[in-house]
C-alpha positions, 0 to 999 in steps of 0.5 A: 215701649207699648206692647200692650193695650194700656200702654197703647192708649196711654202713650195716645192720650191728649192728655188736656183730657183727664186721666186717673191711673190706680196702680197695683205693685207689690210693696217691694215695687212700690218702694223702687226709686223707678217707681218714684220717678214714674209716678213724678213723670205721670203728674208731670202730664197731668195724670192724677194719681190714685196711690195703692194702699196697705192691705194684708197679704195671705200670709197675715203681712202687712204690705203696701201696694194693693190697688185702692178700693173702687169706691175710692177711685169713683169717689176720686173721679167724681170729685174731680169732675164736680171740682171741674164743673164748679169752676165753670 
């Protein structure tokens, strides 16, 4: 389904291009055997996964599905494109 603009341009990628998703889900979603699957299915096309991350919640819970820091998802590309460049 792309009912939306991410899901659009997703679903148009030429995915010999990078691709970085970070995600954000409640922990309840997170731990969904859906969940597992879609994120095998996204490596499958090659699309590098940036995994959520524990952060505490208002009420002083401990959950596991915040989106990961911006630095870590820079630091994330910045990686990979260094990488990308080393082996040419």
């Amino acid at each position: 389904m792309c009912d939306n603009l991410l899901t659009c341009i997703v679903r148009a990628w030429d995915y010999s291009k990078p691709l970085f998703v970070a995600p954000s889900m409640n922990s309840i979603v997170w731990r969904n055997p859906f969940t597992e699957r879609h994120c095998t299915e996204i490596d499958e096309l090659g699309i590098t996964l940036i995994p959520p991350v524990t952060h505490t919640t208002a009420s002083g819970d401990f959950e596991h599905g915040a989106m990961a820091e911006p630095s870590t998802i820079s630091s994330t590309v910045r990686v990979f494109y260094v990488l990308k460049m080393q082996k040419k």
